[in-house]
N, C-alpha and C positions, 0 to 999 in steps of 0.2 A: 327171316331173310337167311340166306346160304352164309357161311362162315367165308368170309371174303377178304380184302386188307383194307376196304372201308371200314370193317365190321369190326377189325381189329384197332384200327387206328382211334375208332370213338372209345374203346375200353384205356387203350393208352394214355390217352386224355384225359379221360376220367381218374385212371389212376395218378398221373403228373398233376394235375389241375385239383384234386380232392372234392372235387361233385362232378356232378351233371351241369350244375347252372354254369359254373364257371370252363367247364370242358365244350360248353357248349358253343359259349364266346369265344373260344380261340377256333373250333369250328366253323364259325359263323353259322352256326344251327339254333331250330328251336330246340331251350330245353325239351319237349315232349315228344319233340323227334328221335332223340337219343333212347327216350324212355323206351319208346316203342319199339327201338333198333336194338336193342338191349332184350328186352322181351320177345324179338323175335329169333335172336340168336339160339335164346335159353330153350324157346320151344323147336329150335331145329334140332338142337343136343340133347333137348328130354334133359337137362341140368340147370340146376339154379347156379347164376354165377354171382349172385349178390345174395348178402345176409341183412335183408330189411327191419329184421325188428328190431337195432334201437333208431337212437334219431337220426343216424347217419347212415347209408347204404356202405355195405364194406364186403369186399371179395371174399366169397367162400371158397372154400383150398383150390375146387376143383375151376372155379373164378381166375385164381390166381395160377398156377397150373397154365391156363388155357392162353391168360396174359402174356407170363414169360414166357414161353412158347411163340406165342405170338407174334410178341417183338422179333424173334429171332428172323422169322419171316418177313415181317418189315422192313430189318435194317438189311437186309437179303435182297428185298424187291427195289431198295431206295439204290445200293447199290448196285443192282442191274442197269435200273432207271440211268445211273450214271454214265457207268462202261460205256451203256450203246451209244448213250451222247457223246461220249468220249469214240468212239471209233467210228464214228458217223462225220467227225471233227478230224480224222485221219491219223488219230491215236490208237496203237496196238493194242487188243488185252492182254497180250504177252509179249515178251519180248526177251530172249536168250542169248548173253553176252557169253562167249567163251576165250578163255585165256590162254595162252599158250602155257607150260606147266612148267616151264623156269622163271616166270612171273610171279612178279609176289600180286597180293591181291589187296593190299592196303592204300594204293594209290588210286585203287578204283571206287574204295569207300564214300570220300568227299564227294565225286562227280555224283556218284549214286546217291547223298544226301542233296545235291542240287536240285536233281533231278523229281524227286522223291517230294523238293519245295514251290517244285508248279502244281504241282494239286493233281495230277492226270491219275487215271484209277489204272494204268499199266502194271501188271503183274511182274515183275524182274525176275529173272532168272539167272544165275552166275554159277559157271559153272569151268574148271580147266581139263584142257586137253592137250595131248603129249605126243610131238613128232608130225604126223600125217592125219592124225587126231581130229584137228581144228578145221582141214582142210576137207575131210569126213563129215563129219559134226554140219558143215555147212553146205554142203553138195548134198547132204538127205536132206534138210530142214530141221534137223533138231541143233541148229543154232542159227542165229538170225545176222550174227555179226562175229567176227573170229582175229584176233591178233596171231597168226602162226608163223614158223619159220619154213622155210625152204622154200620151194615151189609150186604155186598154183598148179593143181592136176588139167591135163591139157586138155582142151573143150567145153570146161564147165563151166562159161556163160558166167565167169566170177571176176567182180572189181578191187583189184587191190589199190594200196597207198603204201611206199614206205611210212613206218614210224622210227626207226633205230635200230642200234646194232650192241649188241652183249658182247664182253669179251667174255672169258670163260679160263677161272685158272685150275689147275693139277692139284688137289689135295691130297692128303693123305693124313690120319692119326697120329699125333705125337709119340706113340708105342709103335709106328709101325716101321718094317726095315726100310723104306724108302724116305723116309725121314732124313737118313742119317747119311745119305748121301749127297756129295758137297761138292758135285756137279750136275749141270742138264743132262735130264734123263731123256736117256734113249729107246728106242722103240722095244728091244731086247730087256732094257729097264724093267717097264710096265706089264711086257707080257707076264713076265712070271708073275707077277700077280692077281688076282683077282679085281675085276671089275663090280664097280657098283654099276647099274642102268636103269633106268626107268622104260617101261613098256610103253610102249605106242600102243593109243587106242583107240586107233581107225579102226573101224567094224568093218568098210568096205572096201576102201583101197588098200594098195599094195603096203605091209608094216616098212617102215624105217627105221634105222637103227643108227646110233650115235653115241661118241666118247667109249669107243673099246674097241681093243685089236681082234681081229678076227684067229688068232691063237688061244685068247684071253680066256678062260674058266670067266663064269661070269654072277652074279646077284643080280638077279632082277624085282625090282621093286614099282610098287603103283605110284608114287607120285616125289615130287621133292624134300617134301619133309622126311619122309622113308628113305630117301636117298642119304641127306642128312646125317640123321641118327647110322646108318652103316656106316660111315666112314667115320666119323666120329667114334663109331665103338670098335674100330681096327677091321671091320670084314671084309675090308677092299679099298679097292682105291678109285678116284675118278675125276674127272671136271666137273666145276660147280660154277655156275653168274657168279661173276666179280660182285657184285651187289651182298651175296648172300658169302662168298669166301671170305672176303676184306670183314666182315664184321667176324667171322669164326674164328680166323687167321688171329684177329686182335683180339678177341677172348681166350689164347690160347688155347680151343678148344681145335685146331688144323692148322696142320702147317701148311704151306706152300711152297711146291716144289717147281724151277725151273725146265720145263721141257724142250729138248732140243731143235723140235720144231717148230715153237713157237705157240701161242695161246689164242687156240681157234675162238673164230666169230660168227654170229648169228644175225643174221639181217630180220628184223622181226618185220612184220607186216599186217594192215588192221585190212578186214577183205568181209566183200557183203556181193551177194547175187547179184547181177543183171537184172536191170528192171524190179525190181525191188521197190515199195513203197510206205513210205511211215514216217512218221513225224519224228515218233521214238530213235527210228534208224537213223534219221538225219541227225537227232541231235545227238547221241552219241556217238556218230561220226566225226563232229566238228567237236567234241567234247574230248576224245580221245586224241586226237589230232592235234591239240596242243602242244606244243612245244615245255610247256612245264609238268605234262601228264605226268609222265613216268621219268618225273627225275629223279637223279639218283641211281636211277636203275640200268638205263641206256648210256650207254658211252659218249664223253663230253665232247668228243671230236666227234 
């Protein structure tokens, strides 16, 4: 017989079950059915896959070899078997959540372990995106659902929700000279010094740019954590989520400086295509959309 995932699945048996007679019961086969399924494998591969001479059949390397291999195949084909019932059922095989990139991503873990506890063979994807990024990311298809800030780009067939609003305070390094200054800083303030920013990583729409004067010398950096560590280590200065300043601020690890115009906000928003359809997409709509998602993190007012 041709090397098949019947053919494989009666060697597995045999090897879980420790015979033919008893592999053959959970098959519901005749033992001599197997024998013969067994013998004809061997004569398709020109290889013996059993070492008959003592009193027990036992896999020879190239047996064993052929086995574990085999399984791999198996539990490969079981689940495919699954997926297609799963997306036949109106379940994604994939599915691409992206974050806006002043997000932390710990609030997204738990839903992800709920999620993770219906059983569905959905691949996740997570991944954050900065500025006009999200709104990129989802206008090609390589995200399936997006939390971004600003503006839905105009024509793109896309449904937003608010979710919340960041405030956003002025840091700066305990070594740094705006530290030490013991009033609201002014526009004149900040120019002189260098800016920390994070890069927008829209590939197709127009970039944006945010928290720095258009005087400003600048450090651009790929994502939050990188922003972070510069300001922390004195090479500029910048706005940071209240979420992540208030904990820095209290580790003495940044201070916080009063700006005279006041501590910009961000209206965040969770956004998924027109006509759009999935199981996945709905439920991490109504999962994000919680009122307790991202607490902590959005502002209590």
């Amino acid at each position: 017989m041709p090397l098949t995932l019947d053919a494989l699945a009666i060697l597995d048996a045999i090897d879980r079950k420790g015979s033919f007679a008893r592999a053959a019961e959970e098959l519901a086969r005749a033992p001599s059915s197997l024998t013969y399924a067994v013998q004809q494998i061997e004569a398709e591969l020109d290889v013996l896959l059993f070492d008959r001479s003592g009193h027990r059949a036992r896999f020879t390397p190239a047996g064993r070899v052929l086995l574990d291999e085999g399984r791999t195949l198996l539990n490969a084909a079981h689940a495919l078997e699954n997926k297609t019932r799963q997306v036949a059922g109106g379940w994604e095989p994939q599915f691409t959540l992206a974050l806006e990139g002043i997000l932390p991503v710990a609030p997204v873990l738990p839903l992800l372990e709920d999620f993770y506890q219906l059983g569905h063979a959905t691949e996740i994807r997570l991944r954050h995106e900065v500025l006009a990024g999200g709104w990129d990311a989802l206008a090609s298809g390589r995200a399936d659902l997006v939390i971004a800030g600003g503006d839905a780009p105009a024509g793109g067939g896309l449904r937003t929700r608010a979710l919340g609003t960041i405030e956003f305070a002025f840091c700066v390094a305990p070594q740094h000279p705006l530290a030490r200054i013991g009033q609201p800083l002014s526009q004149a303030d900040i120019a002189a010094h260098r800016a920390v920013v994070i890069a927008d990583t829209a590939l197709n729409l127009p970039l944006r740019s945010a928290g720095w004067l258009q005087q400003q010398p600048r450090l651009t950096v790929a994502d939050l954590p990188s922003k972070l560590a510069a300001q922390q280590a004195g090479l500029g200065v910048g706005s940071l989520p209240r979420w992540l300043a208030d904990r820095e601020v209290a580790a003495g690890r940044l201070v916080r400086c009063e700006w005279a115009g006041g501590n910009p906000r961000e209206t965040l928003k969770l956004a998924w295509r027109s006509g759009e359809a999935g199981r996945a997409l709905d439920w991490f709509i109504r999962a994000l959309s919680r009122p307790d998602a991202f607490a902590g993190v959005f502002d209590a007012g």
